[in-house]
Steps between C-alpha positions, in 0.01 A plus 500: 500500500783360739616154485428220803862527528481928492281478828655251716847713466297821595358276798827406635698860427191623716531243743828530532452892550255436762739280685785800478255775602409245779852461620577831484217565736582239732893589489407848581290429850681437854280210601595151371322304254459212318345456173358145442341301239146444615517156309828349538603646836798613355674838604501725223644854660624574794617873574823626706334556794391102506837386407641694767287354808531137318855514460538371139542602147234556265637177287497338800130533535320590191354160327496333866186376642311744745482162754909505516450853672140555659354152555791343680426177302080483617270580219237593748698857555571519085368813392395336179233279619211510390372641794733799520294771365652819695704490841540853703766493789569153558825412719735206373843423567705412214863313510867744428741367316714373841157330589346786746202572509353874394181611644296642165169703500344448125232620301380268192337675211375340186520683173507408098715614200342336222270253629766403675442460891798587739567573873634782635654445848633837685655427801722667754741379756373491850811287658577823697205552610404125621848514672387833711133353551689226632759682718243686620253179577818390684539813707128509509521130673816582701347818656205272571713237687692787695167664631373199602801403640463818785427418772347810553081595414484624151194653392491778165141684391414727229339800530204368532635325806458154329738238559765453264709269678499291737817307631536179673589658864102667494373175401634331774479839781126510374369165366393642162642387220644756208232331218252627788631835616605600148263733357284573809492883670750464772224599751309206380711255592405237780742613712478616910646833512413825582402646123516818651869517554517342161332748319659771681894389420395464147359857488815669638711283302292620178484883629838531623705285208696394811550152678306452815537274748169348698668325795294239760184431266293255661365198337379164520697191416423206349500263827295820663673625676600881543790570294676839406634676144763755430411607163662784279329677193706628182379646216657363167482705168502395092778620275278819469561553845125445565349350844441160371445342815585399885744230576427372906782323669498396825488157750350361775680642788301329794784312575725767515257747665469241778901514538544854498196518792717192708789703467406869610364331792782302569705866471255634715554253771849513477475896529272401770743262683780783424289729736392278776789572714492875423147496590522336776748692643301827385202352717708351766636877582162659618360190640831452747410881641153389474511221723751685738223798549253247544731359764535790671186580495352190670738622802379826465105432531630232816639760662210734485248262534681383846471898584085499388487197747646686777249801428243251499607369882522850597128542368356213679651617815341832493139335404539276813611792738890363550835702526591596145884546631635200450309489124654836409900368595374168286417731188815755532699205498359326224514813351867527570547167354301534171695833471190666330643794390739298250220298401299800362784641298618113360197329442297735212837501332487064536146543387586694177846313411280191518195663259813613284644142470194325432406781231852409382423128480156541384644731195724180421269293499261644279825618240546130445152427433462785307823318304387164514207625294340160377537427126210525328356457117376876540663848483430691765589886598753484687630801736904570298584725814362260781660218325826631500466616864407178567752297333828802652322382859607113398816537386628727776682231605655526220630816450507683833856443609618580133276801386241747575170400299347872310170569370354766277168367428196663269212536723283524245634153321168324336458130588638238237304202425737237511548179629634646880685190634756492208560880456569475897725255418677691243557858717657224817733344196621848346533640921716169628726571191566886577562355892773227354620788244552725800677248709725402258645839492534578873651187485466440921553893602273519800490880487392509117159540338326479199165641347232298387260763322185409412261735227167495373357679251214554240548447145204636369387110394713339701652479924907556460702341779845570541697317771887609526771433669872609621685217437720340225340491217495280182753481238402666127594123399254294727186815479347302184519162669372567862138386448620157280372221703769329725749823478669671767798691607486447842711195628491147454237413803334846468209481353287328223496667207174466496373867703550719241378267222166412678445889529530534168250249377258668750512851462555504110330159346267453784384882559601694180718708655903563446780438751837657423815559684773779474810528737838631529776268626578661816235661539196327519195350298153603487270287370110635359212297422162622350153325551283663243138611671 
């Protein structure tokens, strides 16, 4: 039978086994951990892996008190209260040696060797990742700042189109605020717009995978009045290169809209004022030979109404029985005098000059009106061929003494719905230019000419006009720059800048279409514009 003595020295050899085989275990896993004495609160193990994060020594640690590392001197957070039974992912920070804090994430587990109660805390270093949460909160905010900070509308749905977000701009454009809109199906929103159009860009934008652009989307604004939006639809993908959503952009371009309108007119009058003179003179021509056949025929019908008179006397005296003789000399003179043989040859020539000239003048007329088309908030099919007969009758003034105007039209051209004023306006820019382009080379030489040709043809789904000319052409260097608002190449006086520019914005961001120019210095330029069907 062993001894009192026998058993306690079997106790503690076991003990003391226990503790190795515990160490050992400990030692041998990557995460850190402390071992600690359940009743005193003093550290009994700690492993590499612990050591390593805390940067210390074992004998630097091992008999301290858990509170000099965990509890940052407040019992309540002492794993060895009473209350501390078992703690699963709890965050703490915990002071370094050069008085930093470390970010730790710690699991507290209770166990016994021998009756004896201790606390196992496991616990990794999450610094790292608290520092990239926190970059990332602060690019997170940043980014936030920055898209409010746009001035432009910012609007992103899912694909559910659900609002996402929501920036400051659309709260202001729209009066909703982003707590509001976020969350709600984009065609649920309070807003007055044409849903329609809405639902359409986001469809093609979806189908296609390709920006698109939904220009002059009408709307109501906030004081109530009618306003206007330029909006553009991208799709945006996740790392998996998955549709993830729709980001909208765009502004309220009422403002602007209102501008651009103020200005084409303004270039229209001035292209207006440009012609007066020419037309003038164009009308001034057949109404001069008009009034001088009108002259001359006033004479005329005097003259043979004085010899109907004198047939007349010679009537009466044969009715009332007198000598004719002296009637009959009165007519043969009068006669003589009206000289009635050159009045029958002269006067249906007066009678169709003057039928000619006020064709001519009528024909002017109605080209300007046909030009001065009224704007309107409507397309409208519009005649390509008439228009550009109309707008060459115009501008003759313009290019008559410098070049022969050429057409080569399709007969069986389709109308365009467009908005008929501006296009106008556009064919009388692109025409004056091949006139000045023209001039520029014959440079005064009364006995020179150019050719101003003018094409039409049919696409298929779209009218093609070409309009070319014999003169100077542009330089390879300026061809990129020659619809940039404000630019020019003709000299300082000549021109706005602002022709070719304007007939941009219509034909391709008003009307869909393309405008493009090719020439050869020396040559000539021809520029071609489509208007899609």
């Amino acid at each position: 039978m062993k001894t009192h003595q026998e058993n306690s020295r079997e106790e503690q050899k076991s003990l003391a086994g226990s503790r190795k085989q515990l160490k050992t275990m400990i030692d041998s896993v990557h995460t850190a951990i402390v071992v600690i004495n359940g009743s005193s609160g003093l550290i009994a193990e700690v492993n590499p892996a612990a050591l390593e994060i805390l940067e210390a020594q074992s004998r630097d640690l091992l008999g301290r008190h858990c509170r000099e590392i965990f509890c940052r001197g407040n019992r309540q957070h002492c794993p060895i209260s009473d209350e501390t039974i078992e703690i699963k992912n709890h965050e703490q920070t915990i002071p370094g040696p050069d008085g930093t804090k470390k970010h730790i994430l710690k699991t507290i587990s209770p166990f016994y060797i021998r009756q004896t109660r201790y606390l196992l805390i496991s616990f990794v270093d999450i610094s790292p990742i608290k520092a990239t949460e926190k970059s990332l909160q602060q690019s997170h905010n940043e980014m936030e700042a920055l898209l409010s900070a746009i001035s432009s509308i910012l609007i992103e749905i899912n694909t559910a189109d659900r609002v996402i977000r929501w920036n400051r701009k659309a709260a202001e454009t729209f009066g909703i605020l982003s707590s509001e809109a976020s969350g709600m199906a984009i065609m649920e929103l309070p807003v007055d717009w044409d849903t329609g159009q809405i639902q359409e860009g986001i469809n093609i934008c979806r189908d296609t995978r390709q920006t698109y652009r939904l220009n002059d989307l009408g709307f109501t604004r906030q004081d109530g009045r009618k306003g206007i939006l330029g909006l553009t639809f991208s799709p945006f993908y996740n790392n998996k290169k998955r549709a993830s959503g729709i980001l909208i952009m765009g502004a309220d371009i009422t403002d602007r809209k209102n501008l651009e309108s103020q200005l084409a007119q303004a270039q229209k009058l001035e292209s207006i004022g440009q012609l007066a003179a020419g037309i003038a003179h164009e009308i001034n021509t057949p109404i001069q030979y008009v009034g001088d056949n009108t002259q001359f025929l006033k004479q005329a019908f005097e003259d043979i109404f004085h010899v109907l008179e004198k047939y007349g006397h010679l009537a009466d005296t044969v009715i009332n029985g007198g000598d004719p003789r002296d009637c009959i000399a009165g007519i043969n003179e009068a006669i003589a005098d009206a000289d009635l043989e050159f009045l029958r040859r002269e006067v249906p020539d007066a009678v169709e000059q003057t039928l000619q000239g006020v064709n001519r003048v009528s024909g002017i007329v109605k080209s300007m009106k046909d030009f001065s088309h009224p704007g309107s908030e409507e397309k409208v099919a519009l005649d390509i061929n008439k228009a550009l007969e109309s707008t060459l009758i115009i501008s003759r003034n313009e290019y008559k003494y410098v070049s022969d105007a050429v057409t080569d039209f399709d007969k069986n051209l389709p109308p365009v719905n467009c908005f008929a004023g501006e296009i106008n306006q556009v064919f009388l820019n692109i025409i004056i230019n091949a006139a000045h382009a023209i001039a520029d080379t014959i440079n005064g030489d009364t006995g020179a000419k150019g050719t101003i040709t003018v094409r039409t043809r049919n696409t298929g789904n779209a009218a093609e006009i070409a309009i070319s000319d014999t003169g100077k052409g542009i330089p390879e260097k300026d061809l990129p720059y020659i619809f940039d608002p404000f630019f020019t190449t003709k000299e300082v006086g000549k021109g706005t800048g602002q022709g070719l520019s304007l007939s941009y914005a219509t034909v391709v961001e008003k009307h869909g279409g393309t405008l493009y120019c090719t020439s050869e210095p020396g040559k000539g330029s021809t520029f071609v514009l489509r208007l899609p069907f």
